[in-house]
C-alpha positions, 0 to 999 in steps of 0.5 A: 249646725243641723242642715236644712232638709225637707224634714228639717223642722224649719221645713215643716214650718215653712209647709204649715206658713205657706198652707197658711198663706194660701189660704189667707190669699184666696180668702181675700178673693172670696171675702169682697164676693161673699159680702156681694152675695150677702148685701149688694154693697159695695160700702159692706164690702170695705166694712168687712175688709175693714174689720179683718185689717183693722186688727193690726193695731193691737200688735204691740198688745200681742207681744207681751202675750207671745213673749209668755207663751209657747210659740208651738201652741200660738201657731196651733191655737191660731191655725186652729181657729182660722179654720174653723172660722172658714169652716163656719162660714162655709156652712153658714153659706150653703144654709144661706144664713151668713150676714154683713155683722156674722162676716164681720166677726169672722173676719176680725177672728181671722184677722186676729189669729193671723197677728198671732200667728205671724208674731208666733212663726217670727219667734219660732224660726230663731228656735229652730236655726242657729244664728248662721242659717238665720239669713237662709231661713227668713229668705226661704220664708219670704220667696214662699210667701211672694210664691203664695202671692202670685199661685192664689190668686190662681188657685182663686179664680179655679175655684171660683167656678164653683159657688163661693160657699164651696170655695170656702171649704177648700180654703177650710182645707188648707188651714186643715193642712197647715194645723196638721204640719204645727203638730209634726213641730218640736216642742220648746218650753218657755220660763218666761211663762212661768212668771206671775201674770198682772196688770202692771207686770204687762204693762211692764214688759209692754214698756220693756218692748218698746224700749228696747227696740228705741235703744238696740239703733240697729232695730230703731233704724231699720223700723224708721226706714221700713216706716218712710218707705212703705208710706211712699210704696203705698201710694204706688199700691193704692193707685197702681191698678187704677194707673194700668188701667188708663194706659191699657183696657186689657184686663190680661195685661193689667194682669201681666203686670200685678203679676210682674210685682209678684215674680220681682218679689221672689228674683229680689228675695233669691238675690239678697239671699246671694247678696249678702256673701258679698255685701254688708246689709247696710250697703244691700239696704242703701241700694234697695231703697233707691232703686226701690224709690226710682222705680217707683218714680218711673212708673208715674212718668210712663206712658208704657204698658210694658216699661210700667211692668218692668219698673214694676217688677224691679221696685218689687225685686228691690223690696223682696231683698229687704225683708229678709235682711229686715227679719234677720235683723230683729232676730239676731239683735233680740234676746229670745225672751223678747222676740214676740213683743220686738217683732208685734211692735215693728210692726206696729210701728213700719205699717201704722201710717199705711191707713194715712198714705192711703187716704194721702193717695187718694186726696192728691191723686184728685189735684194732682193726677194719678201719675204724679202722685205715684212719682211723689210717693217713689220720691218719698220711698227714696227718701228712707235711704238717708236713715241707712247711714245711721245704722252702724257700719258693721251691720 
């Protein structure tokens, strides 16, 4: 077992990932402002971001594709084309010749090479550890994305003093960065490449994918939990900044608390890495889904800034130590040949209804209130716990 260094190979991924997810950060600030400059509209803006997420549904379609192909190249070609797509827009926005349908495209580009990549790195870290450090790996991974999360924003609004377009080219630079450390990788060759690429043998191995995942119960179960809980925390996150911003006009403190779900995330993520010395994943599932759903509850029932922050921050804490756990899962219980489609479906399947829990929050948030409908949402977040006893009490 090769310890875990700085120049460890799992270390110069992890630098590429978050170099990576920096980037993706600030360009989600700098995305709704450029379509702003471009059209005036709001409506344009939904469009542009629209056509970006709108690539999460041809995960299942990658899978096949990761499962033939060197992860090595996946992650370079996708790095690659992130940045010149920032790179693109950058110069189309000093000469003034960007549009809604030019963002749009670039968008979707990104998008696309981001599920790539994702699918990609998942595949690579079971390449890169052996099965004990899988836990280590998939938490460091998750407390640098949460960091990620709470610096770009930051990073964003620094760079903000300078005109949108210029602030590409910093975004441009770290996907340089990123494409510079996937070089420094091992090489690992795949056979399964070798294979006779067909129409039937894809859909083949796209059956072969979603089948596998409905009888190894361990993946099954952990998606449908993963499924009931994020429909349930999505009308938290939906309604979350409108609901501060009735309890305080303070735009700092409204900022205290998104920023509270970030710092939850990475306190959560450090704890189930601990955790688990202890207790069994079933157990650490069981107890972060109904601390995760009751947090949520009390932040539509406070009238409190500051009690709205804490809930917050513990609902965040709760999720950050699952999704290790739900990684590592995936990863122990799959044969490498199928770590590609295992992960592109997952998820498929854990954020399809995301788009439909957003439109829920919405309709209800009009009859109800907003602060009962976050309490509904927690209520069903919680609900997923029950699914945890049907996963084998081994895990």
């Amino acid at each position: 077992m090769q310890k875990i260094t700085l120049t460890h190979p799992l270390s110069r991924l992890m630098m590429s990932t978050t170099m990576a997810s920096l980037a993706g950060q600030v360009y989600s600030i700098l995305l709704p402002l450029l379509v702003l400059e471009v059209t005036s509209s709001a409506i344009a803006v939904t469009i542009a971001v629209a056509a970006e997420r709108a690539t999460m549904l041809l995960q299942p379609l990658i899978g096949p594709l990761l499962d033939r192909s060197n992860w090595k190249h996946v992650l370079l070609i996708a790095d690659l084309v992130r940045f010149l797509c920032f790179l693109l827009l950058s110069v189309l926005a000093v000469t003034g010749q960007l549009s809604i349908l030019i963002i749009s495209i670039l968008s979707m580009c990104i998008g696309l090479a981001g599920q790539f990549y994702q699918g990609a790195q998942f595949t690579a870290i079971p390449y890169l550890v052996t099965k004990q450090q899988l836990h280590y790996a998939n938490s460091i991974e998750s407390i640098l994305l949460q960091l990620t999360i709470v610096i770009g924003p930051s990073i964003g609004g620094v760079i903000l003093f300078f005109s949108t377009s210029y602030s590409l080219l910093t975004v441009s630079g770290l996907s340089l960065l990123a494409v510079l450390l996937v070089l420094l990788l091992p090489y690992e060759k795949h056979t399964s490449s070798s294979r006779t690429f067909s129409p039937s043998s894809y859909i083949h191995e796209l059956k072969e994918g979603f089948s596998f995942i409905y009888k190894q119960k361990e993946i099954w179960y952990t998606n449908l939990i993963s499924l009931i809980s994020n429909f349930g925390i999505q009308f938290l996150i939906v309604l979350l900044v409108i609901y501060v911003n009735q309890l305080t006009k303070d735009p700092l403190l409204l900022g205290i608390v998104l920023s509270a779900g970030g710092i939850g995330a990475i306190l959560g993520t450090s704890l189930g890495f601990f955790a688990d010395r202890f207790s069994t994943y079933r157990q650490i599932l069981f107890a972060a889904k109904i601390i995760g759903g009751l947090s949520i509850i009390c932040v539509g029932l406070t009238d409190t800034i500051w009690l709205a922050a804490c809930f917050n921050m513990i609902g965040t804490a709760a999720a950050g130590a699952v999704n290790p756990i739900i990684k590592t899962i995936r990863q122990r219980y799959t044969p490498l040949h199928l770590l590609g489609r295992v992960q592109s479906t997952s998820r498929f399947i854990t954020f399809t209804l995301l788009p439909v829990a957003s439109v829920c929050a919405g309709l209800l948030s009009e009859s109800l209130g907003i602060g009962a409908t976050i309490v509904i949402g927690g209520c069903i977040a919680s609900v997923s716990c029950l699914l945890v006893w049907k996963l084998p009490e081994k895990l």
